[in-house]
C-alpha positions in Angstrom: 7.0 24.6 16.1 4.5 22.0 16.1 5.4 19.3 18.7 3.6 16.5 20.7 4.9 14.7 23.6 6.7 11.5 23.5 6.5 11.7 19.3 10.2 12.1 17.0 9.9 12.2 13.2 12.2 12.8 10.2 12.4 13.3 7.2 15.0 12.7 4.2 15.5 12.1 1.1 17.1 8.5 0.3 16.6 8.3 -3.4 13.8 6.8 -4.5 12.4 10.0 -6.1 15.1 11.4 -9.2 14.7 14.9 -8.6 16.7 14.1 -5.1 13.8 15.7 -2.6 13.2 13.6 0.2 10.7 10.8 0.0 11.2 8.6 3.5 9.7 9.8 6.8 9.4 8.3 10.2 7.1 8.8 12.8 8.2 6.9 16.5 6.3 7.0 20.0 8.9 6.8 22.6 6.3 4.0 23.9 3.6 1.7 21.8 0.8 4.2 21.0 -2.6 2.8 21.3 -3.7 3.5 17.5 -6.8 3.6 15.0 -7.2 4.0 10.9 -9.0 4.0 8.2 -8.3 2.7 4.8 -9.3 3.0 1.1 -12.4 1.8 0.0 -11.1 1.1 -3.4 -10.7 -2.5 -4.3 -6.9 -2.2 -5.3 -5.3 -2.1 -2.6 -1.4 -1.3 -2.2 0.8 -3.7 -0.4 1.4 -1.4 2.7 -2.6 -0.6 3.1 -3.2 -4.8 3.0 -0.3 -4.9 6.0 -1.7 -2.4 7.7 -4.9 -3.4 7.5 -3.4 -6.5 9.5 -1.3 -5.4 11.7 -3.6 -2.2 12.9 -6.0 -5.1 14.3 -4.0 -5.0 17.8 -4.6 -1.5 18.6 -0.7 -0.9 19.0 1.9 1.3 17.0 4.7 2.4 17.4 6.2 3.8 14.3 5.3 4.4 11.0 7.1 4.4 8.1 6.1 6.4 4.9 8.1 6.6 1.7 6.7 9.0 -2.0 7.7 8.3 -5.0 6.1 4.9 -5.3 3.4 3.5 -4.5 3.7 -0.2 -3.7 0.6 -1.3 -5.5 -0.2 -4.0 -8.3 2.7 -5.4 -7.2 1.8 -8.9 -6.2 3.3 -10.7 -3.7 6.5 -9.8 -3.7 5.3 -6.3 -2.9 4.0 -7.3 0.4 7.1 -8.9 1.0 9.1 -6.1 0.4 6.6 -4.2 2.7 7.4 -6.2 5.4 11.4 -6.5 4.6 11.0 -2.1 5.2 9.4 -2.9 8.9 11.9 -5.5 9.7 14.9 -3.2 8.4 13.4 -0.6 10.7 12.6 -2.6 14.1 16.4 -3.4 13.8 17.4 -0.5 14.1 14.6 0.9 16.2 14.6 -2.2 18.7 11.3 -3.0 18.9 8.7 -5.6 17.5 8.4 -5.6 13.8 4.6 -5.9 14.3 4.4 -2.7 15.8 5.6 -0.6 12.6 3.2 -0.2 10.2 4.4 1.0 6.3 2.6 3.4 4.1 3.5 4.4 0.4 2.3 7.4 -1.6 3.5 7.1 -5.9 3.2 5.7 -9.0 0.6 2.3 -9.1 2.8 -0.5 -10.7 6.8 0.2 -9.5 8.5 -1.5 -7.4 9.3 -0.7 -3.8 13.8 0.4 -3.7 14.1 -1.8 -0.8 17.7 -1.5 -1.1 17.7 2.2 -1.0 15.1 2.1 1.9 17.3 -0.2 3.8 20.5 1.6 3.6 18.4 5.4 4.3 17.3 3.9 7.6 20.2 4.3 9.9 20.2 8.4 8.9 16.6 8.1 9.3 16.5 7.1 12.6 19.7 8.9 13.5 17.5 11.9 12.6 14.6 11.7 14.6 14.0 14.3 16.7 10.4 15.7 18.5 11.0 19.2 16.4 11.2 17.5 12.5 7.4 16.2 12.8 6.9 18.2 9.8 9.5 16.7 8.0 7.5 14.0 7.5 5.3 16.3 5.8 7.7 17.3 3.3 8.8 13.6 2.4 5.2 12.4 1.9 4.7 15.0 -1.1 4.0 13.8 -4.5 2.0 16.5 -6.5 1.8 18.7 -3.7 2.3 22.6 -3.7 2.8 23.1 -0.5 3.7 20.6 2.9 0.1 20.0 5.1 0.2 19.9 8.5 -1.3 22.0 12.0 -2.0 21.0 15.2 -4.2 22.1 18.1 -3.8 22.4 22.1 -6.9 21.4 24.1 -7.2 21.3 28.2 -8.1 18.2 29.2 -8.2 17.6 33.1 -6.6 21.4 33.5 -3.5 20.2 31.7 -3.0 21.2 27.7 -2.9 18.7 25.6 -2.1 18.4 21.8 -3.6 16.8 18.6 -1.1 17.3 15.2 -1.7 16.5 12.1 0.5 15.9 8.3 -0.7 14.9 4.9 -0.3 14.6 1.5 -3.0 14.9 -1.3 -3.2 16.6 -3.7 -4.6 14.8 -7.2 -7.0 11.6 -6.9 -9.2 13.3 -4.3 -12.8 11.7 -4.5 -15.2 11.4 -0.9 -14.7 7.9 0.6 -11.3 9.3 1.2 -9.0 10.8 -1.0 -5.6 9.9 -2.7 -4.2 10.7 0.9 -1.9 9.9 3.4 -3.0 11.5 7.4 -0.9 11.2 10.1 -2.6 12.4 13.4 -0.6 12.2 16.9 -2.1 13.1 19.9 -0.5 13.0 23.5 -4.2 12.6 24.6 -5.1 9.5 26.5 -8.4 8.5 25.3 -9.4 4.8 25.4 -9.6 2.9 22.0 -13.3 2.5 21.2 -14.0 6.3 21.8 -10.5 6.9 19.8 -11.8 5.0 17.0 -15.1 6.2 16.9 -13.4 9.7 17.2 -11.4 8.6 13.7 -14.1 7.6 11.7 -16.7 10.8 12.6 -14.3 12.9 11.9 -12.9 11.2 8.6 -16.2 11.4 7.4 -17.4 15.2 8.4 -13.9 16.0 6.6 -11.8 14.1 4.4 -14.6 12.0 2.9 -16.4 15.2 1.8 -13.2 16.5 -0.3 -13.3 16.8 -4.1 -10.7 17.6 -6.8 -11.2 14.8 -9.6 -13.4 11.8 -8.4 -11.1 9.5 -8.6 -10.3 7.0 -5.5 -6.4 6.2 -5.1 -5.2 2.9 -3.7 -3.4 3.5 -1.0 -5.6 5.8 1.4 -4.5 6.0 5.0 -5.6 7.8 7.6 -3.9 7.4 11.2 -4.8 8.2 14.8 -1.7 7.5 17.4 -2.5 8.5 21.0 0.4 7.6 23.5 -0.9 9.1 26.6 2.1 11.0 27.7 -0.4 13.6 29.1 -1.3 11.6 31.7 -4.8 12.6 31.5 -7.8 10.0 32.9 -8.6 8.1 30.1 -11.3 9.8 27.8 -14.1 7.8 26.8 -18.2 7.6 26.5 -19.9 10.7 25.1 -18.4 12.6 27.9 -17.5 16.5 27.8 -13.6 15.2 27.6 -15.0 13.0 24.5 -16.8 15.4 22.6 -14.5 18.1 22.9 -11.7 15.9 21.4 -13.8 14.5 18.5 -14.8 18.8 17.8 -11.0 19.6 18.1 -9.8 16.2 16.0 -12.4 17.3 12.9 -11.5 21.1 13.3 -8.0 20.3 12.4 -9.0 17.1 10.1 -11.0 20.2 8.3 -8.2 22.7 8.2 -5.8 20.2 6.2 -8.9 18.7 4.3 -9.7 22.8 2.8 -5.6 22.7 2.4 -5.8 19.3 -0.3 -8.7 21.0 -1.9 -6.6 24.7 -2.1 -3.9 22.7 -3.7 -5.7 20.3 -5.8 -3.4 20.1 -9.1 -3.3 23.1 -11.0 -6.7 24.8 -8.6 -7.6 28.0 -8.3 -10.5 28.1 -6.1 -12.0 25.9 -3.7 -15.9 25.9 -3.1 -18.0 24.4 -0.5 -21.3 22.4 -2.0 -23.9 22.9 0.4 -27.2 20.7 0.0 -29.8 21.7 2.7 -33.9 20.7 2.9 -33.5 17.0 1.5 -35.4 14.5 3.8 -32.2 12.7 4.5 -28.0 13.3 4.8 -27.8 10.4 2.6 -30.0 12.4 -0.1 -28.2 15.6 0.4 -24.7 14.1 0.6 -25.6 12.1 -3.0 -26.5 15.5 -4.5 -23.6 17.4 -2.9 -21.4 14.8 -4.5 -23.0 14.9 -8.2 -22.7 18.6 -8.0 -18.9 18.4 -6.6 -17.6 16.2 -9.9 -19.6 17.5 -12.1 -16.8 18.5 -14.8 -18.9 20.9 -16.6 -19.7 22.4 -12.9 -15.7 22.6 -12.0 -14.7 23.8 -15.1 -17.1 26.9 -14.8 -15.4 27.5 -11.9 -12.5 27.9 -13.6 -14.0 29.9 -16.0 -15.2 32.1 -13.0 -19.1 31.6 -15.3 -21.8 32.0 -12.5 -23.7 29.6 -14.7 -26.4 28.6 -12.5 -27.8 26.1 -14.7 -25.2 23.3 -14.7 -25.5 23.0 -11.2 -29.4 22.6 -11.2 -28.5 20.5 -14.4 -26.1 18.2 -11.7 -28.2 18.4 -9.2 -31.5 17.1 -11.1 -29.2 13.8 -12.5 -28.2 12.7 -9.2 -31.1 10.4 -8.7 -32.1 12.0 -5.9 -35.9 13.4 -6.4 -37.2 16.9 -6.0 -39.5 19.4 -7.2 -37.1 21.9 -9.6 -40.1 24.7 -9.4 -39.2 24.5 -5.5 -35.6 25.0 -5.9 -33.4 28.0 -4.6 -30.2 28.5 -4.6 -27.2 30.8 -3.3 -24.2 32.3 -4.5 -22.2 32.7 -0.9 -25.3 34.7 0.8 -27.2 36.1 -2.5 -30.3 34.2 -3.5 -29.5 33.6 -7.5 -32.7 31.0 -7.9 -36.0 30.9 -6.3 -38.9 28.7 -6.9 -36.9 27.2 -9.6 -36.5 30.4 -11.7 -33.3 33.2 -11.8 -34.1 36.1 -9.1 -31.2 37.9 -9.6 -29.3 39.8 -12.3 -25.9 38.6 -12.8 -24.2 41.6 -12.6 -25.3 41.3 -8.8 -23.5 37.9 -8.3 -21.0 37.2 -11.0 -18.0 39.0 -8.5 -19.2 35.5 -6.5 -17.0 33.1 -9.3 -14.3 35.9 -8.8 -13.4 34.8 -5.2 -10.7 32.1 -4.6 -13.1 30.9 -2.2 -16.7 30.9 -1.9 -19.9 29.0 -1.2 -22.9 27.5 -3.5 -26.1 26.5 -1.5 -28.9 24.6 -3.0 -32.4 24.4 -1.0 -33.7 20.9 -1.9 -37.3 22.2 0.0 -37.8 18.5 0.5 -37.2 18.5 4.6 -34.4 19.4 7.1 -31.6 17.4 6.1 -28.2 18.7 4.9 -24.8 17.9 3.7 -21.6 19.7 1.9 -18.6 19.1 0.0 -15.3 20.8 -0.9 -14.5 20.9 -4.3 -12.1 22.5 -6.7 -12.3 24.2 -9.9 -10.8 21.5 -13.1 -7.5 23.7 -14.9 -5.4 23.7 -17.9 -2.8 22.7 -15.2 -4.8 19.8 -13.8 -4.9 18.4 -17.3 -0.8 19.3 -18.2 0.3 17.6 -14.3 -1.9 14.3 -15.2 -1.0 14.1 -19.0 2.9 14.2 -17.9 2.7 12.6 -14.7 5.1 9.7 -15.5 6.9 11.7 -18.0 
């Protein structure tokens, strides 16, 4: 049972999705959490990321509230006011400061947000809470997903065991610089808001900004760190051992659920890790990791479980990063396919590689020490049938 101190959650379903399954969760600290997050770089923005964006500036939160099925975007002004009717519904019935909710919205671009139905779903919402339905929330936040995302982790900190939990949602739009994803990450940690934030945004980018399934960036990105300090631990912060065992355990579980959107990216079959190594910069290797990652000729060989070498080289060599192809190697998980530039191998010696649900591609740059890696997935049939009849 995955449970942090001082944290309820529910959820149900209120209506807003047809097919009845639930599509409103809640999140509440029994006491303002201090709290970090990162948004969506993408220009179009949904009206619940723009309030956010706002109200996160304090540091404080105390609830969130998350609703599928729509996503609150493109919907002018009026969608930010009926944003903000949600959080004054809910601090009604919660009792506390409107300012301190913050929304989020996971759905179709365009509709508009069922107030109404939001507003009368509330009470049973709240009702509801409780510290064991945390991964209720999980369940409500699905759109496309398989499968509900969420782990947690129990660290010492000051000889007293503390815990960092995690939910999200993604599944389809997953691109680095994010993902089409909502996070949700409480800990009962007290760790002081600069090292939190800091914490947030190395981990974000060793994990959830390195995840592939299409390359497309969705609007209403959120990640969320909540720490309420009901441990009761000294107040992490610096680069101290405290600090840097927390940002370790915060991207080992960021990882986990990161590997999990990949595993269920629409219709995949196998997830891969992109490993650039010897370029003379992580910028370099992370540009090349990324070319290689989208690449739809790349993907769809996966699929096709074809150990064709050659469109990765092919990816590789358009990324606009420069190197010497005659230099090149690469690996199939630990079998050295290419060296100097040139196939080493037989393919009957690596072709079991593609056969894997999982497995690893490594290409040596031979440019200097630098390295980087994605996760990707392969591109299906399915991935093309979900999309093509999303609205339908």
């Amino acid at each position: 049972m995955m449970k942090v101190k001082g944290f309820l959650g529910n959820g149900i379903a209120s209506g807003i999705k047809k097919s009845g399954r639930k599509d409103l969760g809640i999140i509440f600290s029994e006491k303002p959490a201090d709290a970090a997050a990162v948004f969506t770089k993408n220009v179009v923005k949904g009206a619940p990321v723009i309030l956010g964006m706002e109200r996160i500036k304090t540091g404080l939160c105390q609830a969130l509230i998350v609703n599928s099925g729509v996503a609150n975007t493109h919907t002018g002004k009026d969608g930010l006011k009926r944003a903000i009717q949600t959080t004054k519904y809910l601090s009604g019935e919660l009792k506390i400061n409107e300012d301190l909710i913050i929304p989020s919205s996971t759905g179709i671009i365009g509709g508009k947000l069922p107030v109404k139905k939001i507003k009368k779903a509330i009470p049973r919402l709240v009702s509801g809470m409780s510290e064991n339905r945390l991964t209720e929330v999980a369940e409500a936040i699905m759109t496309t997903d398989k499968f509900p995302k969420y782990s947690y982790r129990n660290i010492m900190i000051d000889n007293k065991k503390g815990t960092i939990a995690a939910m999200a949602k993604g599944a389809g739009m997953i691109c680095p610089d994010m993902a089409t994803m909502l996070c949700f990450i409480l800990t009962d940690i007290n760790i002081n808001r600069g090292s939190m934030r800091k914490a947030l945004r190395n981990s974000v980018n060793l994990t959830f900004n390195r995840t592939i399934v299409d390359g497309d960036m969705s609007t209403n990105d959120s990640v969320f760190l909540l720490s309420n300090g009901y441990l009761g631990n000294s107040a992490i912060s610096g680069n101290s051992k405290e600090y840097r065992k927390f940002e370790e355990t915060l991207t080992d579980l960021n990882l986990e659920l990161a590997e999990s959107m990949a595993r269920d990216g629409e219709g995949a079959t196998k997830v891969v890790k992109i490993v650039i190594k010897g370029a003379k910069s992580e910028k370099q290797a992370s540009i090349v990791a990324h070319t290689v990652g989208t690449s739809l000729l790349v993907k769809t060989a996966f699929f096709g479980e074809d150990p064709n070498w050659g469109r990765l080289i092919a990816a590789a060599g358009r990324s606009g990063v420069k190197f010497d192809p005659e230099k090149l190697e690469m690996f199939f998980d630990r079998i050295k396919v290419v060296k100097n530039g040139m196939q080493c191998k037989n393919e009957a010696d690596y072709k079991h590689i593609f056969k894997k649900p999982e497995f690893t591609v490594t290409i040596d740059l031979k440019l200097g020490n630098a390295s980087s890696y994605v996760l990707t997935s392969d591109l299906t049939f399915d991935y093309v049938k979900l999309n093509a009849h999303y609205r339908t």
